[in-house]
Each structure stands twice: as C-alpha cells, then as structure tokens.
C-alpha positions in Angstrom: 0.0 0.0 0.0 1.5 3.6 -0.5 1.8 6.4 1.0 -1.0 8.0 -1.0 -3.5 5.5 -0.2 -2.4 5.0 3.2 -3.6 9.0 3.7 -6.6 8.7 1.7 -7.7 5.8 4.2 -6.7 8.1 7.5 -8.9 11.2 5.4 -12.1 8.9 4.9 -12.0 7.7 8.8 -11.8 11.4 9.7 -14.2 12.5 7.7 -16.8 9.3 8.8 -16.3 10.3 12.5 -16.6 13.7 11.6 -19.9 12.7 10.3 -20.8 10.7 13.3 -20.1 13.7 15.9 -23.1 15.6 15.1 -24.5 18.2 17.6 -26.7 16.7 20.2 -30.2 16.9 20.2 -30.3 19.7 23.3 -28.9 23.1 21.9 -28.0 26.5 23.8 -26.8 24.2 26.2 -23.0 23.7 28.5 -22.2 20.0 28.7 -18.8 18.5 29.8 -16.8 16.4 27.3 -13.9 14.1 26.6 -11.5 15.4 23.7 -10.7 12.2 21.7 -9.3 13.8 18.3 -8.2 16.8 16.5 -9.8 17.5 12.7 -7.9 20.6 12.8 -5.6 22.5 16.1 -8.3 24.3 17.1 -11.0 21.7 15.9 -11.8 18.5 17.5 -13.6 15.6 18.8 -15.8 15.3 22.1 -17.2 12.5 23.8 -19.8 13.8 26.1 -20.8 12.2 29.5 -24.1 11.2 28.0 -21.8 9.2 25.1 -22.5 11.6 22.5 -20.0 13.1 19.9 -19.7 16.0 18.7 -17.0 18.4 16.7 -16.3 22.1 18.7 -13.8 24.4 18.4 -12.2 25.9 20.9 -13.4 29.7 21.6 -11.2 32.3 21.8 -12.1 33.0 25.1 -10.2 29.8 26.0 -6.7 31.1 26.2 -5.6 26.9 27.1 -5.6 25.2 23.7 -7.0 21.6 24.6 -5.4 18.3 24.3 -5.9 14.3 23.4 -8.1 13.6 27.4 -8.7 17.3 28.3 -12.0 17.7 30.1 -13.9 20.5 28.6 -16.7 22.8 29.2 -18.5 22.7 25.8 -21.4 25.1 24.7 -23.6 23.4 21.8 -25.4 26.2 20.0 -28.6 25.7 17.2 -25.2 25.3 14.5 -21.8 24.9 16.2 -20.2 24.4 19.8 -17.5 25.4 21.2 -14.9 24.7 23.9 -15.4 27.6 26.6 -13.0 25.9 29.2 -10.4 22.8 29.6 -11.5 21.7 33.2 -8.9 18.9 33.8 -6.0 17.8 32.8 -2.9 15.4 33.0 -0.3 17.1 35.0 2.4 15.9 32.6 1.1 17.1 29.0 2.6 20.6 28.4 0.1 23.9 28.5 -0.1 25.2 25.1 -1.3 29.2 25.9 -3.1 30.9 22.7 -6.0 32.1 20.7 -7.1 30.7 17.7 -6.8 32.6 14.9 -5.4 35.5 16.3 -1.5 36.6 14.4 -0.9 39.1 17.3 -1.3 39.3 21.1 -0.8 41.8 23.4 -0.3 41.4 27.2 -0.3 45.1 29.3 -0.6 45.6 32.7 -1.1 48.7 34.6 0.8 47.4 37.2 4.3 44.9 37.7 4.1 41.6 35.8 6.0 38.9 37.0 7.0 35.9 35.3 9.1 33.2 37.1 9.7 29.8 35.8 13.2 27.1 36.4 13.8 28.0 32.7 12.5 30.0 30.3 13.1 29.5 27.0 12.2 31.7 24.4 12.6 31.5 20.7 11.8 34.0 17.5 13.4 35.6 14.0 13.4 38.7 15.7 13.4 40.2 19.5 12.9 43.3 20.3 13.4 45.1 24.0 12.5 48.7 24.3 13.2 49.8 28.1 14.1 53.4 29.6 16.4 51.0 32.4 17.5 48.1 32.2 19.0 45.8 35.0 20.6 42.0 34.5 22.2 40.1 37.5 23.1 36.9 37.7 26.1 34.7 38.8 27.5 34.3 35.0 26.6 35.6 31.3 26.8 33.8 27.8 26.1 35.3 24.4 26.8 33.8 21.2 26.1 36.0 18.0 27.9 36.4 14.5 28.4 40.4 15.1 27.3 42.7 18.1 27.0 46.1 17.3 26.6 48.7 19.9 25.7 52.4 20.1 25.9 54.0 23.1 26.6 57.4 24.5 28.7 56.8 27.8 29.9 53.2 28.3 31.4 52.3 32.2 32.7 48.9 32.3 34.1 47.7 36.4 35.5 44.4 36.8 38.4 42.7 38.4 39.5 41.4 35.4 39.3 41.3 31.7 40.3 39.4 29.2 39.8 39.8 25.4 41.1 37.4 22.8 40.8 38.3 19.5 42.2 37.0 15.8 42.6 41.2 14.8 41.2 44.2 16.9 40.8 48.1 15.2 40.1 50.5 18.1 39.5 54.0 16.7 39.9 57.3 19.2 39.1 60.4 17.6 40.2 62.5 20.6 42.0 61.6 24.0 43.0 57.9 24.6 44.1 58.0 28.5 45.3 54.9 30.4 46.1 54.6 34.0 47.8 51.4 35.2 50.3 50.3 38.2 52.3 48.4 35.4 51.6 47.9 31.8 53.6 45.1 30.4 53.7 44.7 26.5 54.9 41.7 24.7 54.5 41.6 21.0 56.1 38.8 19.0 56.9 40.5 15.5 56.9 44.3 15.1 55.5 47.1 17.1 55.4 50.6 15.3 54.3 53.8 16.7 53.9 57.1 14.1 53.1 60.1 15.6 53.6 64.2 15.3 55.1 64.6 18.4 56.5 61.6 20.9 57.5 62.0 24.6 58.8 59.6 27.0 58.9 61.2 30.7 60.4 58.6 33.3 61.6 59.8 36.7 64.6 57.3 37.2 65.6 55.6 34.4 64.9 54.8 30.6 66.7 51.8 28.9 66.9 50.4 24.9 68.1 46.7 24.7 68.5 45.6 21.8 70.9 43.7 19.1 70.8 47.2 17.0 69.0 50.1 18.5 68.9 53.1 15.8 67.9 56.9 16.7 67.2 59.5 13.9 
C-alpha cells in the first residue's frame, strides 16, 4: 500500500467520524466532554458524559488550547459548539497558551508583571526590548552571535579582570586615549610601530633600549 492511499484511508476515517459527531439533540446548552481527536488545532472531537459526539472548536475566550483527554466545558449552539474551558488535565502534558486565529497578542498591565519559571526559553526571527532602564544580575553571562554592534553614549565597564582574545582588533579614538595602570607590560612577538607628530617619554629614574641594533634619527 503507498503512501497515498495509506492518507486517503486516514482522510475517509476522519471525515466518517466527523460525520458521526453531530450536535446533540439539546442546543443553547454547557455539557462536559472528553477530547478524543483533532480534525484541525483548534478543531476537535468530544465525547460527552451522555456518550455523545460532537466536533467544537475551541473559543477564543479559552486562552488553554485543549489536548488528546482534556475535560472541557463545551457550549452546543442551534449550529456549532465550542470549547469555553479545559476543566482537567494530565499534570504531565505541556500547556499550550493561545488564541485561535489571532497573528498578534498583546499582554499590558497597569501594574508589575512577574513571570518566574526554572527556565524560560524563548525563541523568535526577531526580538525586540525597548526599556528606559534596564537591570541584568546573575552569577555568569553567555552570548553567542555572529556580530554585536553597539551604540551607546557613555559606556562604564568595572571588573576585576578582563580578558579579550581576538584574531585582529581596530580601536579608533578620535580624541584623548588616556590609560592609567600600576604596570603595563607589552609583549608583542613581531613588530610594534608607533607614528606620531610629536613623541615623549617622561620617566623619573631611568629609561633603557636593549637591543641587538638600537637606531635613533
């Protein structure tokens, strides 16, 4: 048997249970239910406590998209039902938070909103932050990206230590370039070259050249 007929036999047993879930006799009516398939993800399946089937979909009012054993809270109109409410649930099957449909959502609070979890993962082509302050603490820090590019007006950077390892680095200061250090200790394996208009070297003990040639002027 193919694959094409294999898919055309799964289509036709859909569509005769489909057939079979009509809408009870009793309409404008709130009846509990078992979910026991999915025609589409916000279509499926209910087996009500009288043994009845029926198709709903879930309203949009029910932010808790329903899974395979969810007990819902269905409303069965003159036409169509729909899933108002998931009442129960295994504890182990993931809560799936959503409104069918919808492309955007929007979540504002007058207040604070809190969200705390053991991990939060979240993934998306695109993330954007907008925030007048913004505070990050933590015990460590990882970020892994192809090219950081920052803009910023002041930048203060305090740490007891900092490493940077680099294949080539540019730095560019247009103005002053000040450093302040105890000792600065330079060791550069090929060449180091300095051109500048004007070059002074102020040491109060002692200034020393080693070197197997050492040329001046």
């Amino acid at each position: 048997m193919s694959k094409n007929e294999r898919l055309l036999i799964v289509e036709r047993a859909i569509e005769e249970r489909i057939g079979e879930a009509a809408v009870p006799a009793v309409e404008n009516a709130m009846l509990r239910a078992i979910v026991r398939a999915f025609v589409t993800t916000s279509e499926a399946i209910l087996e009500t406590d009288a043994g009845d089937s029926l198709v709903a979909r879930q309203a949009a009012s029910c932010l808790l998209a329903p899974a395979m054993g969810d007990r819902v809270l269905v409303h069965v109109g003159d036409r169509d039902a729909f899933i108002l409410a998931v009442l129960e649930r295994q504890s182990e099957r993931v809560a799936e938070l959503g409104v069918p449909g919808a492309t955007d959502a929007v979540l504002q609070v007058a207040g604070r909103l809190d969200v705390k979890a053991a991990t939060i993962s979240l993934a998306a082509p695109r993330v954007e932050l907008m925030a007048r302050a913004l505070l990050q603490a933590g015990e460590s820090l990882t970020s892994n990206f192809r090219r950081i590019t920052e803009t910023v007006v002041d930048k203060i950077v305090g740490a007891r230590t900092v490493t940077t390892t680099a294949q080539s680095r540019t730095t560019a200061v247009r103005e002053v370039d000040v450093l302040e250090a105890g000792s600065l200790v330079q060791t550069i394996s090929s060449v180091v070259t300095q051109n500048s208009e004007i070059a002074l070297i102020t040491a109060k003990r002692d200034v020393r050249l080693d070197g197997e040639r050492v040329s001046v002027g």
